[in-house]
One Martini backbone bead per residue (centre of mass of N, CA, C, O) as a GRO file, in nm:
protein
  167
    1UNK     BB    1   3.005   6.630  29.106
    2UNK     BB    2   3.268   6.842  29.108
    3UNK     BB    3   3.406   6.682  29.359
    4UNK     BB    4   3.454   6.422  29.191
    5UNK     BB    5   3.630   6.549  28.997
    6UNK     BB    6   3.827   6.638  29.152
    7UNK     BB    7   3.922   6.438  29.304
    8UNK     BB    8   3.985   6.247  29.060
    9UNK     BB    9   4.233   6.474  28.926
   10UNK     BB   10   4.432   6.445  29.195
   11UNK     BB   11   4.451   6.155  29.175
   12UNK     BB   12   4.566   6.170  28.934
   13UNK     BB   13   4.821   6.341  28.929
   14UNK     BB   14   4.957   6.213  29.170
   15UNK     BB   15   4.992   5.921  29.013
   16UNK     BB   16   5.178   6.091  28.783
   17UNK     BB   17   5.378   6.164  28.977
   18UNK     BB   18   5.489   5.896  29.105
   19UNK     BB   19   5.521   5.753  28.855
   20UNK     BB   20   5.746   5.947  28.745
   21UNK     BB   21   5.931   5.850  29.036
   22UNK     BB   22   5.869   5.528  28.987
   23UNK     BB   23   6.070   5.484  28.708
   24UNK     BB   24   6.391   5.424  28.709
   25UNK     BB   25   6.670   5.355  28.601
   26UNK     BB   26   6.796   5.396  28.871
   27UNK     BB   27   6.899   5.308  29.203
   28UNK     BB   28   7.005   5.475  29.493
   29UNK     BB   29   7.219   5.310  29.741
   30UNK     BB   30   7.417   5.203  30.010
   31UNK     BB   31   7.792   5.346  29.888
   32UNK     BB   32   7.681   5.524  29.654
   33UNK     BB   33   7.746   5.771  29.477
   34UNK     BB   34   7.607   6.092  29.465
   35UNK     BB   35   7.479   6.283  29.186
   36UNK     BB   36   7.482   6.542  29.093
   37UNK     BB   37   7.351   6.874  29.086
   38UNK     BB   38   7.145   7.131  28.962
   39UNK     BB   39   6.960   7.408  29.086
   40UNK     BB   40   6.706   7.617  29.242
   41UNK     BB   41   6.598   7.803  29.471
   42UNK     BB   42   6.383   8.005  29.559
   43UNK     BB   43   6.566   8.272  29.503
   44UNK     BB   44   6.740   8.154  29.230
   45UNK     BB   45   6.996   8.011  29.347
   46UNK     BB   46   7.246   7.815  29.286
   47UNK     BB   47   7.301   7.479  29.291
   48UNK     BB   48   7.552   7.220  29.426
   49UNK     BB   49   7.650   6.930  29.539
   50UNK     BB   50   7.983   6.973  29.490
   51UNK     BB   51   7.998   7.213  29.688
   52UNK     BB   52   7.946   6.987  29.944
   53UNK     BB   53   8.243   6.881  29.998
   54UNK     BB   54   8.257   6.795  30.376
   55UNK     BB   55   7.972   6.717  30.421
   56UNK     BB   56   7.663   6.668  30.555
   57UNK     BB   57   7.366   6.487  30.476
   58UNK     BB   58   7.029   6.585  30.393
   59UNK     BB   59   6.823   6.450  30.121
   60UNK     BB   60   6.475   6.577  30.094
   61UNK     BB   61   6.214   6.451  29.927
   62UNK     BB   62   5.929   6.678  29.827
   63UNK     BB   63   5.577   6.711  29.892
   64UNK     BB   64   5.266   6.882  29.979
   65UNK     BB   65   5.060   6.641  29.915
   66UNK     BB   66   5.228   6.499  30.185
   67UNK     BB   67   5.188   6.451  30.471
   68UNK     BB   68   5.451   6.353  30.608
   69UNK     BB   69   5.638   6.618  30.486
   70UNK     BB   70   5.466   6.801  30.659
   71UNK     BB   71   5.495   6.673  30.933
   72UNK     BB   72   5.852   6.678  30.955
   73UNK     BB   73   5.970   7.004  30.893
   74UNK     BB   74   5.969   7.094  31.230
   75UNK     BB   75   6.194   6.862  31.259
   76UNK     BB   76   6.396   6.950  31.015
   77UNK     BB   77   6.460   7.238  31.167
   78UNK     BB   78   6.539   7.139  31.442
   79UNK     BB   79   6.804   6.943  31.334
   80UNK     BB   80   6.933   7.235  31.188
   81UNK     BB   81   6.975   7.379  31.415
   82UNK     BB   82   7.137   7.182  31.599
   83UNK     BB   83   7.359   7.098  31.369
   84UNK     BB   84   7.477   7.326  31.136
   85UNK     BB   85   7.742   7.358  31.254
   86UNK     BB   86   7.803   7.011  31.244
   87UNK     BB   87   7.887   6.962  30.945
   88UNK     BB   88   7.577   6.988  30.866
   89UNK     BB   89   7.302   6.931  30.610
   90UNK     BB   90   6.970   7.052  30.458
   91UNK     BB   91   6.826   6.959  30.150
   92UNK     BB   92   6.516   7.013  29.994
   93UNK     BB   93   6.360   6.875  29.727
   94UNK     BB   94   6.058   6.973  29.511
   95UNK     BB   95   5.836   6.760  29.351
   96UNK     BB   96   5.638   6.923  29.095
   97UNK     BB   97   5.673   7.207  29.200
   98UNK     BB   98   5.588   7.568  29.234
   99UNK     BB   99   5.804   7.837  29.325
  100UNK     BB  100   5.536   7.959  29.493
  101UNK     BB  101   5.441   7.715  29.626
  102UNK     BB  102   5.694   7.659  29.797
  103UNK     BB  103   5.719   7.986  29.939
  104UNK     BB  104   5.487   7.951  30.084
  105UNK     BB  105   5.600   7.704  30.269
  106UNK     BB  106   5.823   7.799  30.387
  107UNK     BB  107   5.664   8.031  30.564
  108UNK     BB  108   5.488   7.839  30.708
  109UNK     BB  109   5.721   7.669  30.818
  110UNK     BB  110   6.013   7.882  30.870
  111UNK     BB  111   6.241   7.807  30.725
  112UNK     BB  112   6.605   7.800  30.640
  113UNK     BB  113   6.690   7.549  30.438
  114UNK     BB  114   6.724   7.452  30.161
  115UNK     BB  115   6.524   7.490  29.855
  116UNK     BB  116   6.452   7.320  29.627
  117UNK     BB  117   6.388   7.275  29.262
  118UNK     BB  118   6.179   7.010  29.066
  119UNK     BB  119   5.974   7.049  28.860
  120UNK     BB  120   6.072   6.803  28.629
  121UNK     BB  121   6.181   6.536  28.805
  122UNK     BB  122   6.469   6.489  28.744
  123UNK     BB  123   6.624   6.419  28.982
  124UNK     BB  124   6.439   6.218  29.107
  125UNK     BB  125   6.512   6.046  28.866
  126UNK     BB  126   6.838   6.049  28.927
  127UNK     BB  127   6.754   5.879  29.259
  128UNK     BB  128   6.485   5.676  29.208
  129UNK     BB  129   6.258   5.763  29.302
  130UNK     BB  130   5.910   5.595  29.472
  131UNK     BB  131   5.869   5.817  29.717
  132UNK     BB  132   5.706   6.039  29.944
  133UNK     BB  133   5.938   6.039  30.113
  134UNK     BB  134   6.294   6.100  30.065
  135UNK     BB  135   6.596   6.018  30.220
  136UNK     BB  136   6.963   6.120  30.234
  137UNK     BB  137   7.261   5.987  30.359
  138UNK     BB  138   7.568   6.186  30.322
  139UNK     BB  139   7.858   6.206  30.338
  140UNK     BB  140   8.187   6.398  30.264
  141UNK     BB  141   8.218   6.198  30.002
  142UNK     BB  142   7.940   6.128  29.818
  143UNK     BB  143   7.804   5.889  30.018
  144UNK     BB  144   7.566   5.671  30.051
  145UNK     BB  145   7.453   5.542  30.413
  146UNK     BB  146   7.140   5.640  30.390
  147UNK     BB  147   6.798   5.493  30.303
  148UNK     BB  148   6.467   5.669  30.330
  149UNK     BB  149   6.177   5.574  30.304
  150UNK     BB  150   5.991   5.836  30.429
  151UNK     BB  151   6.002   5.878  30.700
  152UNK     BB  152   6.180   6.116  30.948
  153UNK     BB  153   6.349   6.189  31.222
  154UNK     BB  154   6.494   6.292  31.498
  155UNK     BB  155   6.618   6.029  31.594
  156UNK     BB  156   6.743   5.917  31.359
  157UNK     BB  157   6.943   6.184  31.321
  158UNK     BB  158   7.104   6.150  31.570
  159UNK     BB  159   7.206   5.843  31.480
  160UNK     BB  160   7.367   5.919  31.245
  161UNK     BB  161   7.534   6.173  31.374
  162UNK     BB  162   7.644   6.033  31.613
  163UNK     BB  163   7.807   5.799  31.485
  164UNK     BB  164   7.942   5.948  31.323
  165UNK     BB  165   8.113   6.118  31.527
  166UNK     BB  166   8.251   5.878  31.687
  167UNK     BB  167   8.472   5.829  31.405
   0.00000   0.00000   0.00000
């Protein structure tokens, strides 16, 4: 009886970390500048979207209750080395869990690029998020390219990079 009860607590905060990410009062999508945020990284050193002006960007919303999320992450760490050089970042945001349990996973899986903490999903809801992982391509000049809900990959990430490149 234990074990149902832990199952249903979890899915019972599941539910309310969703609900509280899926209830916005607007949402970005494609053509609209970025919001500004500021956050703290795991290191707990100060980070600001406008500071990322002339750069492209990859913005990955996730938590780690999310398999698609755990999954995707060898993924964006691969596309993070590839492109890393080329004006290109990866910013993962963690919606709503604590800096010690994201520490734990930048270890275990060996990251690299800015892992930020969003612990009262406070950006979360500034971006209108409705689901996990959700990722944004946002331009130079922090207009929004492309939004994806849902998983991405490193081929997704190559056709938006080599796009952008071509122009």
């Amino acid at each position: 009886m234990n074990r149902n009860y832990t199952y249903f607590f979890f899915f019972l905060f599941s539910f309310i970390l969703f609900y509280s990410c899926s209830s916005p009062r607007h949402s970005i999508d494609g053509g609209d500048t970025a919001p500004d945020f500021k956050a703290e990284n795991t290191s707990g050193q100060s980070f600001s979207l406008a500071d990322m002006k002339g750069k492209r960007i990859l913005i990955h919303f996730w938590a780690d209750w999310c398999s698609e999320c755990r999954a995707e992450f060898p993924k964006l760490e691969e596309a993070y080395q590839k492109y890393k050089n080329d004006n290109f970042k990866i910013i993962a945001i963690n919606v709503g869990q604590s800096k010690e349990h994201v520490e734990s996973f930048v270890e275990e899986f060996k990251l690299t690029f800015p892992m930020l903490l969003d612990e009262q999903s406070e950006i979360a809801r500034q971006y209108g998020i409705r689901g996990l992982p959700t990722n944004f391509f946002i331009d130079e000049n922090r207009v929004v390219t492309k939004m994806i809900i849902g998983w991405v990959d490193e081929k997704q990430i190559n056709q938006i990079i080599n796009k952008r490149n071509a122009k």
